[in-house]
C-alpha positions in Angstrom: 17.7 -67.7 -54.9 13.9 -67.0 -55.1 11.6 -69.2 -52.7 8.2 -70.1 -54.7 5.4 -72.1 -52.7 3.0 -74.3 -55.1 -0.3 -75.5 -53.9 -1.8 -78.2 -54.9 -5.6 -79.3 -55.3 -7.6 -82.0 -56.7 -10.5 -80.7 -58.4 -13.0 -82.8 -56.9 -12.3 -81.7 -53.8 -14.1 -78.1 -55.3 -17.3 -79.3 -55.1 -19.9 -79.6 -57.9 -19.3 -77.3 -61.0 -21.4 -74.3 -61.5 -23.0 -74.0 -64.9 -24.5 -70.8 -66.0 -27.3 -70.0 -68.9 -28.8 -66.9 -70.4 -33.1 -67.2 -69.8 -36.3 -64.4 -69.5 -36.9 -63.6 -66.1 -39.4 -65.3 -63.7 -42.5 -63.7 -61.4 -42.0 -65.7 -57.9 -45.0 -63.5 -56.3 -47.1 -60.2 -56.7 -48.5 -58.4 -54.1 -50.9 -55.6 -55.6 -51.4 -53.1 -52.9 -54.3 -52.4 -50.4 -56.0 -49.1 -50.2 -57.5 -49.9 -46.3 -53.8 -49.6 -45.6 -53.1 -46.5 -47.1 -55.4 -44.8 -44.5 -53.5 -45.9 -41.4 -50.3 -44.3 -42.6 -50.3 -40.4 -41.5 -48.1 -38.1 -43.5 -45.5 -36.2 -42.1 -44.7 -33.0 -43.4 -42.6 -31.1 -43.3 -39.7 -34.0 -42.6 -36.8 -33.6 -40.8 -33.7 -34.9 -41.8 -29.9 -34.1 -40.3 -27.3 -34.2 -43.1 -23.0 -34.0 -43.2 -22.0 -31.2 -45.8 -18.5 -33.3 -45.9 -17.7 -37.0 -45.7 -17.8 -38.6 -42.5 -14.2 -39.4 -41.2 -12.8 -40.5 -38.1 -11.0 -37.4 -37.7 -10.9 -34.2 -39.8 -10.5 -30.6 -39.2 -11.7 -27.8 -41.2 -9.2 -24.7 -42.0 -11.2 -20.9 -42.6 -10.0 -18.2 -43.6 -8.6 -15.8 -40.7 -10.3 -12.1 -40.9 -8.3 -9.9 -40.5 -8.9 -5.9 -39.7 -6.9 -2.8 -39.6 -6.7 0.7 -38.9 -6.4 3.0 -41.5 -6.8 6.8 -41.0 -8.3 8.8 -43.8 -6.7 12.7 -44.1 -10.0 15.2 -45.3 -9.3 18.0 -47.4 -11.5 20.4 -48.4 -11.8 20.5 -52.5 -14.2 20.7 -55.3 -14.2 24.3 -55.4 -14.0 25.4 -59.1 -11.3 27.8 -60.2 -13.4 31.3 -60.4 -14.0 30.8 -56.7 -11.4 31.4 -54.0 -12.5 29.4 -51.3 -11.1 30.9 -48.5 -13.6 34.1 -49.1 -16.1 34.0 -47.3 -18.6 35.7 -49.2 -17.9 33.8 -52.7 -18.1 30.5 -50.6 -21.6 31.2 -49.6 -22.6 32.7 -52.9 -21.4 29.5 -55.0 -23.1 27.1 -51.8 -26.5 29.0 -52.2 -26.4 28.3 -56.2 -25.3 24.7 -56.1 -28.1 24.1 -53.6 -30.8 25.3 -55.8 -29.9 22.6 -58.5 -32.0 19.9 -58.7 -29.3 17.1 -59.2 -27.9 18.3 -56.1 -31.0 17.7 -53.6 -31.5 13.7 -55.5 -27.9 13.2 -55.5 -28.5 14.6 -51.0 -31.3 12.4 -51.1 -29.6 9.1 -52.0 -26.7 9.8 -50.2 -28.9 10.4 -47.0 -30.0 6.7 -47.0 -26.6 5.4 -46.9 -25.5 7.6 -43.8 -28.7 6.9 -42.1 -27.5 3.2 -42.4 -24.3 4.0 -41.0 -26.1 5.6 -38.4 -27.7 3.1 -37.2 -24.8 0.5 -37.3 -23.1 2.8 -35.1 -26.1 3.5 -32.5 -26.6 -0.7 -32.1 -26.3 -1.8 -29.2 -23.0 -3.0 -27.6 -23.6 -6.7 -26.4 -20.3 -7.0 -24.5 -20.5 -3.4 -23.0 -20.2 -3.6 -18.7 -23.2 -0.7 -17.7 -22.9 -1.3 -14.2 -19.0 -0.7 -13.5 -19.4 1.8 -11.2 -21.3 0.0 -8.7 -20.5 -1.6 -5.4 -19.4 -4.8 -5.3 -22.4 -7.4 -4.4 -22.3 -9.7 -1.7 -21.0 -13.2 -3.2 -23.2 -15.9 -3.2 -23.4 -18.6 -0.8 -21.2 -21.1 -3.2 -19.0 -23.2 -2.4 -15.0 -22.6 -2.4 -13.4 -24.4 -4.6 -10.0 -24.2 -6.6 -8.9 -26.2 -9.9 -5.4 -27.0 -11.1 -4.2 -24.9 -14.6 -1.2 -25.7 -15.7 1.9 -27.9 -13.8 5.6 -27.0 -14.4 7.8 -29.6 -13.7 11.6 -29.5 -13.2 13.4 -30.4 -16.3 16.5 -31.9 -15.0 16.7 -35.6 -14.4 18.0 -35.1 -10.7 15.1 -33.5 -9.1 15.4 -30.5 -6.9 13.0 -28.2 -4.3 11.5 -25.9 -5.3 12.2 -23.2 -3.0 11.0 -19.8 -4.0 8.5 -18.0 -6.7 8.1 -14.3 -8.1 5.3 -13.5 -10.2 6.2 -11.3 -13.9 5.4 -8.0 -12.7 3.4 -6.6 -15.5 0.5 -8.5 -16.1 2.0 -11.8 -13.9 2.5 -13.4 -17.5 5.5 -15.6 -16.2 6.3 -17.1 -13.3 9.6 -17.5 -11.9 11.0 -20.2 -10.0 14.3 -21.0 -7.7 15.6 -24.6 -7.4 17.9 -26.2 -4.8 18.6 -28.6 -2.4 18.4 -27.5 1.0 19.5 -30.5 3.2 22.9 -29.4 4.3 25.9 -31.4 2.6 23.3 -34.1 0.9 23.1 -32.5 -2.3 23.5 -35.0 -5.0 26.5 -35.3 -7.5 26.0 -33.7 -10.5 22.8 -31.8 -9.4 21.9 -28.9 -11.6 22.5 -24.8 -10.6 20.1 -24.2 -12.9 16.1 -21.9 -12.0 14.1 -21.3 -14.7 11.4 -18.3 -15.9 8.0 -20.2 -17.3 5.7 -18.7 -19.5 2.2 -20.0 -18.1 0.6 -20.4 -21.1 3.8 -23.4 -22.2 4.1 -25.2 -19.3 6.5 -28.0 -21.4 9.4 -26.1 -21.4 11.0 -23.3 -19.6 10.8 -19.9 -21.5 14.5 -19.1 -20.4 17.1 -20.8 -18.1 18.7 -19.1 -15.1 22.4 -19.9 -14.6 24.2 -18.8 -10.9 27.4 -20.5 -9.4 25.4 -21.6 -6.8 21.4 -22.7 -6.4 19.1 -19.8 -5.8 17.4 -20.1 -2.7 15.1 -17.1 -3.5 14.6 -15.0 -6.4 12.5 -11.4 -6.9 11.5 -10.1 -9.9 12.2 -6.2 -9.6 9.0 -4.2 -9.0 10.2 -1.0 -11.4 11.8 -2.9 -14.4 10.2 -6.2 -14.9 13.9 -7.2 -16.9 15.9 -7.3 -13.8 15.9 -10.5 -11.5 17.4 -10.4 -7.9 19.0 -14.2 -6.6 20.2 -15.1 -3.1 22.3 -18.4 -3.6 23.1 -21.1 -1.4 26.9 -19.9 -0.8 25.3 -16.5 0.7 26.1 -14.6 -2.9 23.9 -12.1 -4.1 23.3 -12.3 -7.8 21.6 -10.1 -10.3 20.3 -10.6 -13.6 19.4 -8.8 -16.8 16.7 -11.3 -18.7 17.9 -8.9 -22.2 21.4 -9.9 -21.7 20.7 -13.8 -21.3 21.6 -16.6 -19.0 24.5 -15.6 -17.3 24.9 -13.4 -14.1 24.8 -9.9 -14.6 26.4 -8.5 -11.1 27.7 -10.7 -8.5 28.5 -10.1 -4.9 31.8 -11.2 -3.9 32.2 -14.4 -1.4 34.5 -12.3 1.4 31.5 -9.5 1.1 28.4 -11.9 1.2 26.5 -14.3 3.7 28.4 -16.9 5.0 25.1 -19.3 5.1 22.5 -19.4 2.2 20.0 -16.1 1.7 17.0 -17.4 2.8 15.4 -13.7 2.5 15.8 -11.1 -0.4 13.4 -8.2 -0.9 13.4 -5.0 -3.4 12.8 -1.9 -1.7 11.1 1.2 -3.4 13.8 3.5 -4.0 14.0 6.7 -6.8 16.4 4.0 -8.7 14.8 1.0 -8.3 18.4 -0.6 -7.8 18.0 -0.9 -4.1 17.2 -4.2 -2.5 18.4 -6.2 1.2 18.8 -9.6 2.1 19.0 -12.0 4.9 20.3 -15.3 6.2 21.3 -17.6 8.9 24.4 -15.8 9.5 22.4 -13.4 11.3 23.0 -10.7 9.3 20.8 -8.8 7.6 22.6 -6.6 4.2 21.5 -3.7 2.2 22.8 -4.0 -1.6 22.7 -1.6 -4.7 23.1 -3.4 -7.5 24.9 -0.8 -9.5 28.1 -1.5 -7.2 27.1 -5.2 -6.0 30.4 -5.9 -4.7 29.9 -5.2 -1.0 27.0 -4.4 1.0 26.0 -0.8 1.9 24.9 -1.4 5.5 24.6 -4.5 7.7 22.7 -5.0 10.7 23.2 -7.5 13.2 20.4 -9.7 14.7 21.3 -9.6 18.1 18.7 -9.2 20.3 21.0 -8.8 23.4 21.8 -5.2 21.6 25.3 -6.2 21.7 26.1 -6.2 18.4 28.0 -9.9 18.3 27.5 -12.3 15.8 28.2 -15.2 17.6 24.6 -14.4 19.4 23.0 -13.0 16.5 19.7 -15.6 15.5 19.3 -16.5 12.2 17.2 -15.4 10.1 14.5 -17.5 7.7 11.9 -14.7 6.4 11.8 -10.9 5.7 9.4 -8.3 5.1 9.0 -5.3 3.9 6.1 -2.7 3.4 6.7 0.7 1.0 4.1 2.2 3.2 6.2 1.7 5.9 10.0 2.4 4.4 12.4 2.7 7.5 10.8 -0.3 8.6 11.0 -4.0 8.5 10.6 -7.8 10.4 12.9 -10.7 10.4 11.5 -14.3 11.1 14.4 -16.3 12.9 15.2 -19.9 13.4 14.0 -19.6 17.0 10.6 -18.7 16.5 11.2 -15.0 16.8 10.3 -11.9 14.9 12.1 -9.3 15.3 11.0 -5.8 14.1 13.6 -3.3 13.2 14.0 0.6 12.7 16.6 1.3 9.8 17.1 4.8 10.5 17.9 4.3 14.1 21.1 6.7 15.2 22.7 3.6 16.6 22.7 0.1 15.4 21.8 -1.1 19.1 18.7 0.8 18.9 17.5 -0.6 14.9 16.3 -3.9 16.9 12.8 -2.3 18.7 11.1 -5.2 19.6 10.8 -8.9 19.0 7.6 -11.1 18.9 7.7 -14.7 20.3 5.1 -17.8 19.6 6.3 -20.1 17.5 8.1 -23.5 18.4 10.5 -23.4 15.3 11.8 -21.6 12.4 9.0 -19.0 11.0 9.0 -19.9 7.4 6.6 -17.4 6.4 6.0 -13.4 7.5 4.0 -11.2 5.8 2.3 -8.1 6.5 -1.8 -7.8 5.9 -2.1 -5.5 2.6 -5.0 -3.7 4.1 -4.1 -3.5 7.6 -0.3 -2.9 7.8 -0.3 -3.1 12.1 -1.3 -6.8 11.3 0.9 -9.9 10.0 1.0 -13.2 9.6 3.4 -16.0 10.2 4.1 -19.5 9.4 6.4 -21.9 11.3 5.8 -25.3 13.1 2.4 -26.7 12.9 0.0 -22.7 12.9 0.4 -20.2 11.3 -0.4 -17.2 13.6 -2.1 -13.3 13.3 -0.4 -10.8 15.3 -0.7 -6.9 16.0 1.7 -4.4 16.8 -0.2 -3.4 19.3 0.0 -6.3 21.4 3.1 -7.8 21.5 2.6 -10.6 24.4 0.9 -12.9 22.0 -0.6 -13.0 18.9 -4.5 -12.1 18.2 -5.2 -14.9 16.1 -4.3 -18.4 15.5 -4.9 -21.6 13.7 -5.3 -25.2 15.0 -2.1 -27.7 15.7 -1.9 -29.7 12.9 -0.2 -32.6 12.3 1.9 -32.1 9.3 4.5 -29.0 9.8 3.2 -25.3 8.1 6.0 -24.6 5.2 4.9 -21.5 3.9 1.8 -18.8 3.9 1.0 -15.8 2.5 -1.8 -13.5 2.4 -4.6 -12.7 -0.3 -3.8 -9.1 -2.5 -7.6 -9.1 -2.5 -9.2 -10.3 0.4 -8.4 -8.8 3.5 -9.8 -12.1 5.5 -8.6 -14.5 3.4 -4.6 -16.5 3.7 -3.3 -19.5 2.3 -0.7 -22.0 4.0 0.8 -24.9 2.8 2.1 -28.5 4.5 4.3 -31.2 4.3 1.8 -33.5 3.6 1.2 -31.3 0.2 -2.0 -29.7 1.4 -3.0 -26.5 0.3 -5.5 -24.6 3.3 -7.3 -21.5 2.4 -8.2 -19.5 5.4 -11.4 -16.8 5.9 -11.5 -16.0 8.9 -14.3 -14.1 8.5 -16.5 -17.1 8.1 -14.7 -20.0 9.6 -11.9 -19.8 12.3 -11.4 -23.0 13.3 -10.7 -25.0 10.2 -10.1 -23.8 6.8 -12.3 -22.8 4.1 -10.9 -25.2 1.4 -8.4 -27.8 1.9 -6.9 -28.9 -1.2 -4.8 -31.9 -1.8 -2.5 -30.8 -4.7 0.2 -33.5 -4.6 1.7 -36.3 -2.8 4.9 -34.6 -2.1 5.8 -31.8 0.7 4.8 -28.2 -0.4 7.1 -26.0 0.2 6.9 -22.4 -1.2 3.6 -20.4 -2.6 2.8 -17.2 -3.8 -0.5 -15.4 -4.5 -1.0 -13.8 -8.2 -2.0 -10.2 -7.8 -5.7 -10.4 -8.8 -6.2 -13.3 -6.1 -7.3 -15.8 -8.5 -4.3 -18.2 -9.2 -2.1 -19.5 -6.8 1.5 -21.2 -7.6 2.4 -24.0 -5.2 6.6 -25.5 -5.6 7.2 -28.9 -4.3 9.8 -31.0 -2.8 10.4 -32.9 -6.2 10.7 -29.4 -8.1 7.0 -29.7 -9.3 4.9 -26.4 -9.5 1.2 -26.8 -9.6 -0.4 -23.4 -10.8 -4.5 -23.3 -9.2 -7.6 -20.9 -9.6 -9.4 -20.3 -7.0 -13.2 -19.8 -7.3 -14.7 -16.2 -7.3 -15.7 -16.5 -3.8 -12.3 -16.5 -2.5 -11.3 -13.6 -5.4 -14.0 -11.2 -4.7 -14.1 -8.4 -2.1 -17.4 -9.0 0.0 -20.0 -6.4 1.3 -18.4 -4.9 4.5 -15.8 -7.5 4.3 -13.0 -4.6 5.3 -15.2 -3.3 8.5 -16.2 -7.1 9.7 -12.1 -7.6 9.4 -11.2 -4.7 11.8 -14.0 -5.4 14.3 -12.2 -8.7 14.8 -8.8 -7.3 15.2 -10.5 -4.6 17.3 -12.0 -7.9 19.6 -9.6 -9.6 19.6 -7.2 -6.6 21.4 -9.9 -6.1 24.0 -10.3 -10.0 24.7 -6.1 -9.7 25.0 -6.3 -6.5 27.2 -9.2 -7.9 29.7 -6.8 -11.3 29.9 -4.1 -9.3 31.0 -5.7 -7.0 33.6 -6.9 -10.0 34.9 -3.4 -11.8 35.6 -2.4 -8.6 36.8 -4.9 -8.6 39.0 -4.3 -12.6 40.4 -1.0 -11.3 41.1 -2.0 -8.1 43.7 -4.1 -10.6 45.2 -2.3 -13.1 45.6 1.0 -10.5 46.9 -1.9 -9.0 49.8 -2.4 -12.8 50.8 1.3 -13.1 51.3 1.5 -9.8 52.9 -2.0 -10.7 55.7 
C-alpha cells in the first residue's frame, strides 16, 4: 500500500498576487562620462593575467604519454658500386671515386648533406649537464652541519601476536631487501599460537612482506649468504640450523638434525668466505661453537668448546651471545659470552685446548654486540650492559675506549662500513646513539628517539647511509643518516689511529706505574 502525504494551503496565506504586464523600458538615471577623470587612470600594458588551460576541480590528474627509447643497431654495408666495377680492386675503386667526384650533382648533393651532419655534430659535442668532472678528486672536508637522521620507510610485523624482532641481513647485491628474524626470547613465555614465521621486505613496499620465511622453530638470527644472494642461513630457537633457497619458496631447504644441533637457541651464525661459499659456523648458550656445510647439514663438521679452563667440559663452557668473523683474518674469530667475556680463538690450533688464545673481560653482563672495526681489524667494539666499549688486541687488560654509563641497558651496536670513527648503539629505552669519536667522546653525536618500545637489533647498510632498527613489538624503523655521518672526512683514517695509538700509550704509562707502586711498596715492607 502506497503512503501519499497532501498538504494543504489557504491561498491567502500566499501573500498578495503578482500581476505582470508587457511596457517600453524606463531611463532611471544617466551619467555621461568626465574627461578630468580619464587623466588619472594610467594604462597598463602589457597586462598580466594567470589562466587554467583545463577546468578547475577539486582533484584531477593529468595522464601523458610515456616516451619511450630503444636501442637499435644498424649493420653498414658497403654498396652502390655499379656492375662494370669490381669493388674490391683497388685501382677501378679509385678510378670510378675520382669521376663521380668531378660531377657537379655530387659536390651540391656533399654540400647539403654537410649541414645535416654538422648538426649532428653539434648535438653530440653539447655539453653533458649531469656529467661528474671532478670524480677523481679527494674527498673534501664536510661541512660543519649538523647530524641528523630521518625515518624512510617502517615495516611492521604482520601477525596479530606481535613478536621481537631479533636479527637483520641486508640483500647483498645492491641491499634492495632487507631481511628480518622474529621470536620471542623470554624463556617458556611465548604466547599460544604465536607465529614461526620471518619475513624478506622489499624497501621500496613496506605494506607487505615480499616473501614469508617458514622454519619449525623462530629464527633467532638469519644471514643472507655473501656469494649467492638466493641462499639464506637461520639459527632457530631449538638450536637447529636451517637453510634456505629463496628460488625454491617458503619451506626449509636443509635442516640440521635436533640430536646434531645446539641444545639452546643460536644466538650467533656467520658465513665464512670459502671456495664454495657453502661454509658457515654458529653459536649458542650451550657453549658450543659448530662449523656447518650446508651441502651435508645434518651434523656439524667441527665443534669447539668454550671452556676457558682449557678443559674441554661442557658443563664449564660459558655461553655464548655474539660472533665475529673477519675474511682478512680467516683462522680467526671472537665469541661474546653471557659473562661479559670475549674470548678470541685460533681455528687451526693442533689441539682444541690451544684454539681458546685469550679472553678479554669488561663488561658486567651478556655482550650483545662484537664487531671488528672495518678499517682497523686489531680494534673491536662491544655492546653489553649500559657501554659499549673499544678494545685492541694489543692491550688486553682493558679496553682503549669507552662510553658513558647510561641508564637504559646497550642492546645492540655495530660499526659504520664507511666511517672509521663513527658506531651506532641502540637501548631499551628505543634510542638510537650515533658515536664519532673523533669529534665528541663523551656523549654521542646524534641521539635519535625512534620509538617508544626497546630496540633491540640494528644493522648498517653498506654505503653508511640507512640504518635498520627491529623492536620489541616486531616494528623495523628503516633511517638515513645525513651526509656528515656517510662521508669519509679529510685525514679522518690518520686522526682515527693517532687515537688508538694514544690511547695504548696512556694504557702502557698506567701500567708501569702500578707496577711501579707495587716495587715500592714491596722495598717498604722489606726496610
Amino acid at each position: 500500500m502506497e503512503i501519499v502525504y497532501v498538504y494543504l494551503k489557504k491561498r491567502s496565506e500566499f501573500g498578495k498576487q503578482c500581476n505582470f504586464s508587457d511596457r517600453p523600458a524606463d531611463l532611471n538615471i544617466d551619467i555621461p562620462p568626465n574627461p578630468e577623470l580619464a587623466a588619472q587612470y594610467v594604462e597598463r600594458n602589457p597586462v598580466d593575467m594567470g589562466i587554467q588551460c583545463s577546468v578547475s576541480m577539486s582533484e584531477h590528474e593529468a595522464n601523458t604519454e610515456r616516451f619511450e627509447m630503444e636501442t637499435r643497431g644498424v649493420n653498414h654495408v658497403e654498396g652502390g658500386w655499379p656492375k662494370d666495377v669490381n669493388s674490391l680492386e683497388l685501382e677501378q675503386t679509385i678510378r670510378f671515386r675520382k669521376k663521380v667526384e668531378k660531377d657537379e650533382n655530387y659536390i651540391n648533393a656533399i654540400v647539403q648533406l654537410g649541414s645535416i651532419m654538422e648538426h649532428c655534430i653539434k648535438q653530440n659535442n653539447a655539453i653533458d649537464i649531469y656529467q661528474e668532472y671532478f670524480n677523481d678528486e679527494e674527498e673534501v672536508e664536510v661541512t660543519d652541519e649538523a647530524s641528523s637522521a630521518k625515518t624512510i620507510n617502517v615495516f611492521r610485523d604482520p601477525q596479530e601476536i606481535k613478536r621481537t624482532a631479533t636479527h637483520l641481513s641486508w640483500h647483498p647485491d645492491g641491499n634492495r631487501k632487507l631481511a628480518v628474524a622474529y621470536s620471542c626470547l623470554d624463556f617458556q613465555r611465548a604466547p599460544a599460537g604465536m607465529s614461526h614465521e620471518s619475513y624478506i621486505w622489499d624497501l621500496e613496499n613496506p605494506n607487505r612482506p615480499e616473501m614469508a620465511l617458514k622454519p619449525s622453530s623462530p629464527l633467532v638470527t638469519l644471514e643472507y649468504n655473501p656469494k649467492d644472494s638466493h641462499v639464506i642461513l637461520g639459527g632457530c630457537y631449538n638450536g637447529q640450523i636451517a637453510c634456505w633457497d629463496t628460488r625454491k619458496g617458503s619451506l626449509v631447504a636443509e635442516l640440521s638434525t635436533i640430536e646434531f644441533s645446539h641444545r639452546d637457541p643460536v644466538y650467533g651464525s656467520i658465513w665464512l668466505q670459502s671456495k664454495t661459499g657453502t661454509e658457515c659456523f654458529s653459536a649458542s648458550t650451550d657453549g658450543q661453537v659448530m662449523w656447518w656445510d650446508i651441502r651435508k647439514i645434518s651434523e656439524p663438521t667441527e665443534v669447539v668448546i668454550l671452556d676457558i679452563t682449557k678443559k674441554e667440559q661442557l658443563e664449564n663452557a660459558l655461553g655464548a651471545i655474539s660472533l665475529e668473523f673477519e675474511s682478512t683474518l680467516p683462522t680467526k674469530f671472537m665469541v661474546g659470552t653471557e659473562q661479559g667475556i670475549v674470548i678470541s680463538c685460533n681455528r687451526k690450533a693442533k689441539t682444541s685446548a690451544e684454539k681458546i688464545v685469550c679472553t678479554f673481560s669488561g663488561h658486567h653482563g651478556p655482550i650483545y654486540a662484537l664487531q671488528r672495526n672495518p678499517f682497523y681489524p686489531k680494534n673491536f667494539l662491544t655492546v653489553g650492559d649500559w657501554t659499549a666499549r673499544i678494545w685492541s688486541e694489543d692491550s688486553r687488560e682493558s679496553s682503549i675506549m669507552w662510553t658513558k654509563y647510561h641508564m637504559a641497558h646497550l642492546t645492540d651496536g655495530a660499526w659504520s662500513p664507511v666511517r672509521p670513527a663513527v658506531f651506532f648503539t641502540t637501548k631499551t629505552d628505543g634510542t638510537l646513539d650515533i658515536w664519532d669519536f673523533v669529534f665528541k667522546q663523551s656523549d654521542p653525536a646524534l641521539s635519535l628517539k625512534v620509538c617508544d618500545e626497546a630496540l633491540y637489533c640494528l644493522r648498517v647498510q653498506d654505503n653508511g647511509c640507512l640504518i635498520a632498527c627491529g623492536s620489541q613489538q616486531g616494528t623495523t624503523t628503516l633511517l638515513e643518516v645525513s651526509s656528515g655521518l656517510s662521508t669519509v672526512q679529510r685525514n679522518e683514517k690518520n686522526i682515527a689511529f693517532s687515537q688508538k695509538k694514544q690511547s695504548l700509550e696512556m694504557d702502557e704509562e698506567v701500567e708501569e706505574d702500578n707496577t711501579g707502586e707495587e716495587e715500592g711498596g714491596d722495598e717498604e715492607k722489606s726496610a
